[in-house]
VEXRO-587067 format. One record per residue (C-alpha): x, y, z; residue in three letters. Coordinates in Angstrom, 2 decimals, m for minus. Example, Ala and Ser with C-alpha at 12.3 -4.5 7.8 and 13.67 -1.06 7.14 Angstrom:
BEGIN
<atom u="12.30" v="m4.50" w="7.80" aa="ALA"/>
<atom u="13.67" v="m1.06" w="7.14" aa="SER"/>
This chain:
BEGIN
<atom u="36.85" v="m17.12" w="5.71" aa="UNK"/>
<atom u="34.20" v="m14.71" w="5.34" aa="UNK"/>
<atom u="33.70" v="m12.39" w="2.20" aa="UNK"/>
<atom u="35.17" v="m9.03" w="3.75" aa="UNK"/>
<atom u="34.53" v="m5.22" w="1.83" aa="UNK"/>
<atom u="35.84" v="m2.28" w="2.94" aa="UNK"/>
<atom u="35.13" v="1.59" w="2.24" aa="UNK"/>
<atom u="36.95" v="4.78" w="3.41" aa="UNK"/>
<atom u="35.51" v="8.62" w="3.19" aa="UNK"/>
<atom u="37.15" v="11.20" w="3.96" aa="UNK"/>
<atom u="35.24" v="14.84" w="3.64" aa="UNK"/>
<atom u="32.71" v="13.23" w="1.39" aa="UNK"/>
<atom u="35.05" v="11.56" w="m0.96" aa="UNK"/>
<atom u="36.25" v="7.82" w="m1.52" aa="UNK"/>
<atom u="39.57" v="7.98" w="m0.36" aa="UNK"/>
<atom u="39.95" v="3.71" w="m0.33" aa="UNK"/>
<atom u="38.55" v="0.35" w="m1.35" aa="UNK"/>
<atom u="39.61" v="m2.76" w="0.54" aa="UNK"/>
<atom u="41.93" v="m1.87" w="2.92" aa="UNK"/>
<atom u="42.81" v="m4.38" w="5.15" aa="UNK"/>
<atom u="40.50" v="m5.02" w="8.07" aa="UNK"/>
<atom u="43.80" v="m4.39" w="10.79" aa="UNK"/>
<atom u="43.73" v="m1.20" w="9.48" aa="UNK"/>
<atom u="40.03" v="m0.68" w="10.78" aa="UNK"/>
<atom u="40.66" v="0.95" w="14.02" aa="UNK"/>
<atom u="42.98" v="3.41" w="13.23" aa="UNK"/>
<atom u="40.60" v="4.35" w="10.43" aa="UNK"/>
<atom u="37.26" v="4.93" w="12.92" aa="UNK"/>
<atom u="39.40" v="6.43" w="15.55" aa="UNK"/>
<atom u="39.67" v="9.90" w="13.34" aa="UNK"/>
<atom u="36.34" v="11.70" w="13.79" aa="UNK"/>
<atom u="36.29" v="12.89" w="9.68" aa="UNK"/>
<atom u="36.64" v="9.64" w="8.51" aa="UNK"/>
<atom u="33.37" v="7.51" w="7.73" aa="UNK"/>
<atom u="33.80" v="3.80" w="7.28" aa="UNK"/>
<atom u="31.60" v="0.78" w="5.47" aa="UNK"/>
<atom u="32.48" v="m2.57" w="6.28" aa="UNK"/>
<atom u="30.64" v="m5.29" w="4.68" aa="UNK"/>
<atom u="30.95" v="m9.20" w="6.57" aa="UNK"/>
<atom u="29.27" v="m11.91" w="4.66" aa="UNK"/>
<atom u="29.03" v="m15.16" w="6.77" aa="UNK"/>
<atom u="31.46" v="m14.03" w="9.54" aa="UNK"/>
<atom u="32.17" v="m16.24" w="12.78" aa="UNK"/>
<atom u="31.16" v="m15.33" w="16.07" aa="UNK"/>
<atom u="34.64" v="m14.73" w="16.72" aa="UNK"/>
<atom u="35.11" v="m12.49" w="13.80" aa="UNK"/>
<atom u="32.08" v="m10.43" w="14.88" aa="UNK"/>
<atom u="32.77" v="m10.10" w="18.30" aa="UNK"/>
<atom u="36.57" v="m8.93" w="17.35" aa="UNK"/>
<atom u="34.82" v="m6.35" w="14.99" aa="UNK"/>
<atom u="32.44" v="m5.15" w="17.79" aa="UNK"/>
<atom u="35.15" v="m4.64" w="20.20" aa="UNK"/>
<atom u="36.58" v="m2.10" w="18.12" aa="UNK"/>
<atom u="33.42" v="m0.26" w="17.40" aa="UNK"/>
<atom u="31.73" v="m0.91" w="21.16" aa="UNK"/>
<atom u="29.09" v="m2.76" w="19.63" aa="UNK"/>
<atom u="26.27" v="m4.11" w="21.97" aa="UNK"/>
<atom u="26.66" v="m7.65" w="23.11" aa="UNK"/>
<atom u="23.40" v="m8.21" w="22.93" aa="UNK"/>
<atom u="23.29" v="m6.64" w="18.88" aa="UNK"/>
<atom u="25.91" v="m8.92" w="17.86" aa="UNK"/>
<atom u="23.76" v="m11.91" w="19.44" aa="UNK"/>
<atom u="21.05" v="m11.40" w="17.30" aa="UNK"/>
<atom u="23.28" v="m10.57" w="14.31" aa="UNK"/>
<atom u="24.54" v="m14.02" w="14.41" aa="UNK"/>
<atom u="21.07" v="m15.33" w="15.30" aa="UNK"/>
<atom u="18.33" v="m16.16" w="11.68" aa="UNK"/>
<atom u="15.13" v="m15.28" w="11.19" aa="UNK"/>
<atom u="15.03" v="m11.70" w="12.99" aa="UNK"/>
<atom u="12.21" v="m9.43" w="12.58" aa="UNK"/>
<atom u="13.03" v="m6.45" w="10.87" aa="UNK"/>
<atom u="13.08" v="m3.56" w="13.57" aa="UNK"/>
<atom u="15.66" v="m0.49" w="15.11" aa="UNK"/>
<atom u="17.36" v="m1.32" w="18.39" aa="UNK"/>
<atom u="18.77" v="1.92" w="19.83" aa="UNK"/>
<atom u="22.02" v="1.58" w="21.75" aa="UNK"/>
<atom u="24.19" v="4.17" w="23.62" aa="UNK"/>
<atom u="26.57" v="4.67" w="21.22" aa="UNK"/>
<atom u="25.20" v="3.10" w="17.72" aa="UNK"/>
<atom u="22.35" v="1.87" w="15.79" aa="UNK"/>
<atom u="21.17" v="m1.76" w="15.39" aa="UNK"/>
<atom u="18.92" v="m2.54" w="12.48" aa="UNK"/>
<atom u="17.51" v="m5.82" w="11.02" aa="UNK"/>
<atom u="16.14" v="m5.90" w="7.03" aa="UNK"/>
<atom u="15.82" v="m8.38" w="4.69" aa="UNK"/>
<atom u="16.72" v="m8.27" w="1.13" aa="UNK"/>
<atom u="14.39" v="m10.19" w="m1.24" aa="UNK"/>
<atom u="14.89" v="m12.43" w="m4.87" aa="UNK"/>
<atom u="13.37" v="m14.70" w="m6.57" aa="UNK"/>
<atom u="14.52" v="m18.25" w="m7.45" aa="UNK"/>
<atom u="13.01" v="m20.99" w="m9.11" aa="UNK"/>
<atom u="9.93" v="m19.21" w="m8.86" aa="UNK"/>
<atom u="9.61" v="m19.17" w="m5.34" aa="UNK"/>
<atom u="10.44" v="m16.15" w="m2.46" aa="UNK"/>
<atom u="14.61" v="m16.18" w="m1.09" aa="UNK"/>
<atom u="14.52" v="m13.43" w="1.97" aa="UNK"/>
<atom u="18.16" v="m12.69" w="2.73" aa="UNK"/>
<atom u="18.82" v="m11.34" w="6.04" aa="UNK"/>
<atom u="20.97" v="m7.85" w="6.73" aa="UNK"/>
<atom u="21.89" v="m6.53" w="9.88" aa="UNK"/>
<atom u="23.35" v="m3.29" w="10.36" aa="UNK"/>
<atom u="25.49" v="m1.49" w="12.46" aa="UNK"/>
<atom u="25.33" v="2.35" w="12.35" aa="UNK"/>
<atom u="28.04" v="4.03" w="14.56" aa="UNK"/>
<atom u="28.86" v="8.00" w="14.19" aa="UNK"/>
<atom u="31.39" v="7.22" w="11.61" aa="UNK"/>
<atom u="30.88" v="3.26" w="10.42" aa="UNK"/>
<atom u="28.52" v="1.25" w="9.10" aa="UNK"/>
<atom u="29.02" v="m2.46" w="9.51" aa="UNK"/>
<atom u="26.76" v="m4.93" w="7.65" aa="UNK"/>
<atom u="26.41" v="m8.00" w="8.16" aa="UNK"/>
<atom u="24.57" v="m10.94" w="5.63" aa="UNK"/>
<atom u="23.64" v="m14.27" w="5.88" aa="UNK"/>
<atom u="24.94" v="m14.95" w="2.29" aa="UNK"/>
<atom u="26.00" v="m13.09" w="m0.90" aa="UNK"/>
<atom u="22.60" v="m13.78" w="m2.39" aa="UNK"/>
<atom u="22.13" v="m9.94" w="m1.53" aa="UNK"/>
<atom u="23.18" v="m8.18" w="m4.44" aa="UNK"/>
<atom u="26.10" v="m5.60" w="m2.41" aa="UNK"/>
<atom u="27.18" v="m4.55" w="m5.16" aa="UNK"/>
<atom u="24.27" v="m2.64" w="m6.52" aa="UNK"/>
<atom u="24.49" v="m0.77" w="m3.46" aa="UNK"/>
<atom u="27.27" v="0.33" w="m4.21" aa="UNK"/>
<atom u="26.31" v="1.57" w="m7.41" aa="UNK"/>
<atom u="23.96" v="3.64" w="m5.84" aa="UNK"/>
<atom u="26.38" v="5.02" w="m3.63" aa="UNK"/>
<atom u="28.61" v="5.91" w="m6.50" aa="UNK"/>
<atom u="25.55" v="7.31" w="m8.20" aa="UNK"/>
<atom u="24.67" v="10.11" w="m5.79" aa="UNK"/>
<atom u="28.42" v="10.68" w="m4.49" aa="UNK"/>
<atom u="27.94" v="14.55" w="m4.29" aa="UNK"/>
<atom u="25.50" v="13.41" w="m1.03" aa="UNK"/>
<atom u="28.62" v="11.28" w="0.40" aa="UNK"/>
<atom u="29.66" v="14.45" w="2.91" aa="UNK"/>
<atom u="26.45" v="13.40" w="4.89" aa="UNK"/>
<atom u="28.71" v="10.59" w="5.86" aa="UNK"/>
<atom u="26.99" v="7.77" w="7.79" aa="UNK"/>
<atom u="23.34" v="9.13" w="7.22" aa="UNK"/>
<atom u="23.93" v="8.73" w="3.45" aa="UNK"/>
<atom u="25.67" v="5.36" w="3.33" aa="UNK"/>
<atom u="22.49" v="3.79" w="5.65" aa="UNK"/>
<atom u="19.70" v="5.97" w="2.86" aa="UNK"/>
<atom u="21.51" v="4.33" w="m0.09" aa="UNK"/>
<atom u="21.31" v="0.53" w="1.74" aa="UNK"/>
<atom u="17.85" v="0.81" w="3.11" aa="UNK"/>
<atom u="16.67" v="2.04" w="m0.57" aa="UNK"/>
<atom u="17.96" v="m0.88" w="m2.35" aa="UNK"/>
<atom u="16.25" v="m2.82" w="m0.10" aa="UNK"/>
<atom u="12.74" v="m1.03" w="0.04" aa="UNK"/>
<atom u="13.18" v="m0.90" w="m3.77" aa="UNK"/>
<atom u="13.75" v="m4.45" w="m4.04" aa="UNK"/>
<atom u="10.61" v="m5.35" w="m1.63" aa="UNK"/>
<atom u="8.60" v="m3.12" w="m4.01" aa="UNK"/>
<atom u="9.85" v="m4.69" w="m7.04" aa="UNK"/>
<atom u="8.96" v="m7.63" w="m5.70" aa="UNK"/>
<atom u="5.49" v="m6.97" w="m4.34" aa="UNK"/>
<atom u="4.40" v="m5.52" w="m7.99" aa="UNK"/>
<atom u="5.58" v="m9.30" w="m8.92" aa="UNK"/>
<atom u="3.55" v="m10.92" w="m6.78" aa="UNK"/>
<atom u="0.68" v="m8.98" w="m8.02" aa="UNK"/>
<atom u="1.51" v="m9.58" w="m11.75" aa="UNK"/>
<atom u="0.70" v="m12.85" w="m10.72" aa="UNK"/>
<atom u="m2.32" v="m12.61" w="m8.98" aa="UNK"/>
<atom u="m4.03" v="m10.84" w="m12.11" aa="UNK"/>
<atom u="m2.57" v="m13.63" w="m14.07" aa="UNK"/>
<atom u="m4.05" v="m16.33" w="m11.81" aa="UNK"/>
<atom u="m7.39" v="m14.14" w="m11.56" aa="UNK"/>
<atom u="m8.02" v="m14.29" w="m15.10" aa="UNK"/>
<atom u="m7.19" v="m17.76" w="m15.36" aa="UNK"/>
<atom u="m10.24" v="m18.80" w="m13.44" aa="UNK"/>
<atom u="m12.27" v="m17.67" w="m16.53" aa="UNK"/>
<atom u="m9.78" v="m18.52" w="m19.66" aa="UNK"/>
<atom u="m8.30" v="m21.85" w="m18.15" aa="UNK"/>
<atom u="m8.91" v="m25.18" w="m18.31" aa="UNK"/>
<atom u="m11.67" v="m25.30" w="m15.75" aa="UNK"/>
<atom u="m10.29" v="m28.87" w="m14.95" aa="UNK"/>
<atom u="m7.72" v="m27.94" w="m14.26" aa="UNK"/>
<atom u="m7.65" v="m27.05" w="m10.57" aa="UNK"/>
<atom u="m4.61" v="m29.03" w="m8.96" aa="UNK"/>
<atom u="m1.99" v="m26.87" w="m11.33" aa="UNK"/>
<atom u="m4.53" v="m24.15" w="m10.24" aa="UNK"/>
<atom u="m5.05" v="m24.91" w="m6.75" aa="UNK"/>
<atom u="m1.24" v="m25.37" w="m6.27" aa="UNK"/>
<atom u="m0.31" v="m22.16" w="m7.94" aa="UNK"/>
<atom u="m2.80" v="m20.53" w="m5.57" aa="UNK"/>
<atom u="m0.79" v="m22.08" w="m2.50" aa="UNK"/>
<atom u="2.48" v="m21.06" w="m3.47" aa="UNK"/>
<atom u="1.43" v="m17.15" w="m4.15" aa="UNK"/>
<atom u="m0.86" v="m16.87" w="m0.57" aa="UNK"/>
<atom u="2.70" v="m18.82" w="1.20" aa="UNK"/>
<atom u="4.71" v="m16.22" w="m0.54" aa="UNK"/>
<atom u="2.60" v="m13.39" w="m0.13" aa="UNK"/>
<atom u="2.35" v="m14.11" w="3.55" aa="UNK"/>
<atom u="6.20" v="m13.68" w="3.87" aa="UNK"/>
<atom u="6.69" v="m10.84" w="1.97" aa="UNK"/>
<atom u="4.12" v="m9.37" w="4.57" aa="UNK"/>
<atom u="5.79" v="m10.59" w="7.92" aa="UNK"/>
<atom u="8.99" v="m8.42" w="5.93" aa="UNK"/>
<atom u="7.35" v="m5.25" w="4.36" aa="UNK"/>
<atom u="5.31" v="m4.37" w="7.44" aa="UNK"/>
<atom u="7.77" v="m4.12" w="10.62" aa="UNK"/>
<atom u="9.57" v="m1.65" w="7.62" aa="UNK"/>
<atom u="6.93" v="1.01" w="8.30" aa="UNK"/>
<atom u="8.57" v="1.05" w="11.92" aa="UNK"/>
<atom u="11.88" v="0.77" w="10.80" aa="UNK"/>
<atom u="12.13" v="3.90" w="8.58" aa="UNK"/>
<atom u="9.75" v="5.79" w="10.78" aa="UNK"/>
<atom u="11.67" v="5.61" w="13.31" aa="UNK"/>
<atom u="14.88" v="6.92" w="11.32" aa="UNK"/>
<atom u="12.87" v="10.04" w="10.45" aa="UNK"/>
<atom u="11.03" v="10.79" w="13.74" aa="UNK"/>
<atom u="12.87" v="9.28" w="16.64" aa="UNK"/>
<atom u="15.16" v="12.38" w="18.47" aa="UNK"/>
<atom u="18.97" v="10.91" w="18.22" aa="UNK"/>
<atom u="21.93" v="12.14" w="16.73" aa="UNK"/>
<atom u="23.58" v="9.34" w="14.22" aa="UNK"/>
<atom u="20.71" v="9.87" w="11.38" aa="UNK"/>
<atom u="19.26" v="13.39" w="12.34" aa="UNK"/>
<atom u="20.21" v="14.96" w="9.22" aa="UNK"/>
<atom u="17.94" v="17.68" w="7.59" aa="UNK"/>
<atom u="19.30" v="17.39" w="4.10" aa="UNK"/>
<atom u="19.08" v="14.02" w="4.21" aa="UNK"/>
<atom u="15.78" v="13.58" w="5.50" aa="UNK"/>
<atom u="13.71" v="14.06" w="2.11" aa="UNK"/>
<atom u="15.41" v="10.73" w="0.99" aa="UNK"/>
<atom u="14.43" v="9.28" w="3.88" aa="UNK"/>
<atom u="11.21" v="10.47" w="3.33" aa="UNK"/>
<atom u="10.93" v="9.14" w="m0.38" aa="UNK"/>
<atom u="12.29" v="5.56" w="1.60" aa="UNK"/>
<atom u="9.14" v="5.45" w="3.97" aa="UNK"/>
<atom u="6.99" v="6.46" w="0.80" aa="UNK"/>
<atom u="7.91" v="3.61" w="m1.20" aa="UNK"/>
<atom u="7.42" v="1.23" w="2.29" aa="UNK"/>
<atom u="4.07" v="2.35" w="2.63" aa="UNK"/>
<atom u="2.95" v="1.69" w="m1.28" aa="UNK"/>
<atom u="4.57" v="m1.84" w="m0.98" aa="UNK"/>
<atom u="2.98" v="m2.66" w="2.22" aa="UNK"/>
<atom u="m0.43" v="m1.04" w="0.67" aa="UNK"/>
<atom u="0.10" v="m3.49" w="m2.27" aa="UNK"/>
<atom u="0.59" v="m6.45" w="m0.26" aa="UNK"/>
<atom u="m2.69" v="m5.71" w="1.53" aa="UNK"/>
<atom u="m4.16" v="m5.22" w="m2.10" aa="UNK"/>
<atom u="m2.71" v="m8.88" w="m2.93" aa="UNK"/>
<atom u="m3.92" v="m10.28" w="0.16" aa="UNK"/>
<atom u="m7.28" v="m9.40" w="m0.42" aa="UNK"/>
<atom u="m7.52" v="m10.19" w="m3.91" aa="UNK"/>
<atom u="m5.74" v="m13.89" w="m3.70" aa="UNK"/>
<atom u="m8.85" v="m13.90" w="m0.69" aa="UNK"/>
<atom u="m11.72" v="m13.23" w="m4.13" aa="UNK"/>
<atom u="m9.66" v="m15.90" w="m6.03" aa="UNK"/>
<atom u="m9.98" v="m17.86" w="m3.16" aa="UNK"/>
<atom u="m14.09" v="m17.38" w="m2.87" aa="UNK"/>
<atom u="m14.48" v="m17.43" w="m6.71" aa="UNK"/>
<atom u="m13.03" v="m20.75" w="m7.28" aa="UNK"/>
<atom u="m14.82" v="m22.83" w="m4.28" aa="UNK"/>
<atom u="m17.90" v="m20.92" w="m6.08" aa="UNK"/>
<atom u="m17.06" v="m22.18" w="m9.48" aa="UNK"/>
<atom u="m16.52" v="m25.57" w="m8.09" aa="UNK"/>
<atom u="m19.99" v="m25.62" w="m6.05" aa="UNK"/>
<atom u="m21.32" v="m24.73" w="m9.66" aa="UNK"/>
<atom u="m19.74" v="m27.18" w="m11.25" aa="UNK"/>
<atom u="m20.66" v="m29.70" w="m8.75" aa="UNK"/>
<atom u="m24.40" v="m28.71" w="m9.33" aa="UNK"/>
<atom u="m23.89" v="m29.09" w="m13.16" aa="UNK"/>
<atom u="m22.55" v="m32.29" w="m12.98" aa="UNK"/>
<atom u="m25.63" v="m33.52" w="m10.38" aa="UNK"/>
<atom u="m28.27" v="m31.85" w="m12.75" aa="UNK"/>
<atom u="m26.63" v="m33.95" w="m15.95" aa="UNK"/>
<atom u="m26.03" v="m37.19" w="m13.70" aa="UNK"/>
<atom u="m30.00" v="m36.98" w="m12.80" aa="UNK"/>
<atom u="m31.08" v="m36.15" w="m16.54" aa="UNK"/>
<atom u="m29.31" v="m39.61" w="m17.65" aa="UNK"/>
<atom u="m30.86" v="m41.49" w="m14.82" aa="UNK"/>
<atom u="m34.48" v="m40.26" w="m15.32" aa="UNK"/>
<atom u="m33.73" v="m40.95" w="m19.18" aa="UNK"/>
<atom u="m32.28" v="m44.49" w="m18.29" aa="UNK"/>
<atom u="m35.55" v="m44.95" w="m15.61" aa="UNK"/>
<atom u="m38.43" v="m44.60" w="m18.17" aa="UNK"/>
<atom u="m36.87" v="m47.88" w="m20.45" aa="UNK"/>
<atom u="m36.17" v="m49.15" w="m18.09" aa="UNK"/>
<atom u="m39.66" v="m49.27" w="m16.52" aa="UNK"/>
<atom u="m41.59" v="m49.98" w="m20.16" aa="UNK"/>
<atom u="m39.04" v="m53.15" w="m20.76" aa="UNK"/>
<atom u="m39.64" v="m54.68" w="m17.00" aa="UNK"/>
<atom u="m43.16" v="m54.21" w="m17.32" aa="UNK"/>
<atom u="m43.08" v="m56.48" w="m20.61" aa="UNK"/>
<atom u="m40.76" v="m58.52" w="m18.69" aa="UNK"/>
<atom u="m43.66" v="m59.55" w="m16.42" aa="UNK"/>
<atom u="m44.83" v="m63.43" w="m16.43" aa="UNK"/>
<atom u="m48.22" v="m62.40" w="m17.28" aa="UNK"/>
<atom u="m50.47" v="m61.86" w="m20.27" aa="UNK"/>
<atom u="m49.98" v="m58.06" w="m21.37" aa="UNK"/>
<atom u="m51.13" v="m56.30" w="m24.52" aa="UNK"/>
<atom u="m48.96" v="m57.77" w="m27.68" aa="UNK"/>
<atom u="m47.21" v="m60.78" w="m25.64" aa="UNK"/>
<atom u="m45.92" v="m63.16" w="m27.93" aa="UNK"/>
<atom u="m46.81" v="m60.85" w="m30.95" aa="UNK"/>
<atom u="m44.19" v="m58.68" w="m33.58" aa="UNK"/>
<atom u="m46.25" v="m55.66" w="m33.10" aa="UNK"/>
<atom u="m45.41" v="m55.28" w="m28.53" aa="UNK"/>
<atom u="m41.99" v="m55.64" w="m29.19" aa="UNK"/>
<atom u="m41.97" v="m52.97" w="m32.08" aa="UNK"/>
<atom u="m44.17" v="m51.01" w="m29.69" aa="UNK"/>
<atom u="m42.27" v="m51.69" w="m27.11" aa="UNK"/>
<atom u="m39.30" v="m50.04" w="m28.84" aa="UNK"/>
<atom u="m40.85" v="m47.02" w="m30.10" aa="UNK"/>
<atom u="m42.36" v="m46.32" w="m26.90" aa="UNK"/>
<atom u="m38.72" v="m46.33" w="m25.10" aa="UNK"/>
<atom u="m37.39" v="m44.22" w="m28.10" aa="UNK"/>
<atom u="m40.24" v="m41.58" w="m27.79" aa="UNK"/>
<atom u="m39.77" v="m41.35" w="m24.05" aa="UNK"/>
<atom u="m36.22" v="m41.22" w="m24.41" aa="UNK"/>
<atom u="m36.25" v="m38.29" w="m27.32" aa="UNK"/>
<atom u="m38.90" v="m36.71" w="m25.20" aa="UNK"/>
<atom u="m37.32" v="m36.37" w="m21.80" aa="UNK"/>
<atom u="m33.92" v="m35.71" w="m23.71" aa="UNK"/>
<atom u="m35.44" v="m32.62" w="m25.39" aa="UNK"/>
<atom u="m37.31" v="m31.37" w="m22.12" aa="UNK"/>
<atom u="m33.64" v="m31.74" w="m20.14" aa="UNK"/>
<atom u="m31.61" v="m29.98" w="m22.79" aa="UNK"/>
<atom u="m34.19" v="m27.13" w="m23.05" aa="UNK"/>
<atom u="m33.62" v="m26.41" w="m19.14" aa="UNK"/>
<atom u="m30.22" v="m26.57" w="m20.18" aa="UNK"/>
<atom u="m29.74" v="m29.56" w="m17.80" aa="UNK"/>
<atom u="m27.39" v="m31.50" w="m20.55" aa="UNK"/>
């Protein structure tokens, strides 16, 4: 069975909690009443016998049932059909939850995919600015779609947290570091990415709420709140850009730190190898079978020797003063 909630208003107070969902028609069929139900999980079935009470839109209750909507405002005759998703954190990676919304005259229905979305600070912020409760539907939609902006926003000045942290650690890390670094690097762009696809159809969303010409949300006194909604939308979806753009300099600054690694490693490799040359060359030319200067004598191999330690020493200084070792 699905998790079921249930509010009742009456003249902009809470009259009831919970009341049984039979009771749910009588309840929407008086005009000054203004009703929240909450389905979490529900059945096609279950849906469709909720919609036929309200005269919700076939096609709205198809995608309610159906994942991975975009976020967006479907206008219908006679109610309002809106798609969000709610955002968390767990085990370090990005959970969207997906809410769908049903906005009637006098109802609001919403509908999740799971009780991962945190309802019931929602309804803390209901309960928080009850004096605006006589706006009836137009209030109960500001105080969902707030918690949810909020929570994007919250979320988004996460993500960036991390990005300065993963900045810096290009310079104060272990510069060998790079598959932790490289992986970490992944998993904020993949997250980053979906918090975009989710914070930028929200622009549209609450945008059209305060500009589109219909009656269920055309409220003046509740328009500044809506107002403050789109506000916070724009600074998260600002933000993300700001992420995006800085994971792309992490991005540019690490393949560069790796090309100039790369080209201190070659420079050191070809230091050793001109080092290991010149002995190389002064033993295998007293390695020839022919007479040469101090053959058979003490004094060519002990000049023998010092010459490949003075060569060595020599080139050894002249590399290290390039800084090429």
């Amino acid at each position: 069975m699905p998790l079921v909630r249930t509010r009742l208003y009456r003249n902009g107070v809470l009259e009831r909690q919970d009341f049984p969902l039979e009771e749910l028609p009588g309840h929407v069929s008086d005009r000054g009443n203004v009703v929240w139900l909450d389905l979490c999980g529900p059945s096609a079935a279950e849906l469709t016998a909720v919609g036929s009470e309200l005269g919700l839109h076939e096609l709205a209750m198809e995608d309610a049932l159906s994942d991975r909507q975009r976020p967006k405002v479907d206008v219908y005759d006679n109610h309002l059909f809106i798609t969000v998703y709610g955002v968390h954190m767990e085990e370090g990676r990005l959970r969207p939850v997906e809410v769908n919304v049903f906005v009637t005259a006098n109802a609001l229905v919403t509908v999740r995919d799971s009780d991962a979305f945190d309802m019931e600070e929602v309804v803390r912020r209901w309960d928080t600015l009850s004096r605006l409760a006589g706006h009836g539907v137009t209030f109960l939609l500001h105080g969902l779609l707030d918690y949810v902006v909020d929570g994007q926003l919250d979320l988004v000045e996460e993500l960036d947290a991390r990005a300065e942290t993963l900045e810096e650690s290009l310079y104060d890390g272990d510069p060998g570091d790079g598959r932790r670094l490289q992986r970490t690097m992944f998993e904020l762009r993949q997250d980053t990415t979906r918090v975009r696809k989710i914070t930028m159809p929200m622009r549209e969303v609450i945008g059209t709420l305060l500009h589109r010409d219909q009656d269920i949300v055309a409220d003046p006194v509740m328009a500044p709140y809506y107002a403050d909604v789109y506000d916070h939308v724009l600074r998260a979806t600002e933000w993300v850009e700001g992420i995006r753009e800085m994971l792309a300099n992490v991005r540019e600054t690490r393949l560069a730190q790796q090309g100039f690694r790369l080209d201190e490693i070659m420079k050191r490799i070809t230091s050793w190898a001109a080092i290991i040359a010149v002995p190389t060359l002064i033993t295998g030319f007293y390695g020839q079978n022919v007479p040469v200067p101090g053959t058979g004598q003490s004094w060519g191999l002990w000049a023998s020797t010092i010459l490949v330690a003075l060569t060595s020493v020599a080139l050894y200084s002249v590399f290290k003063k390039n800084d090429w070792l």
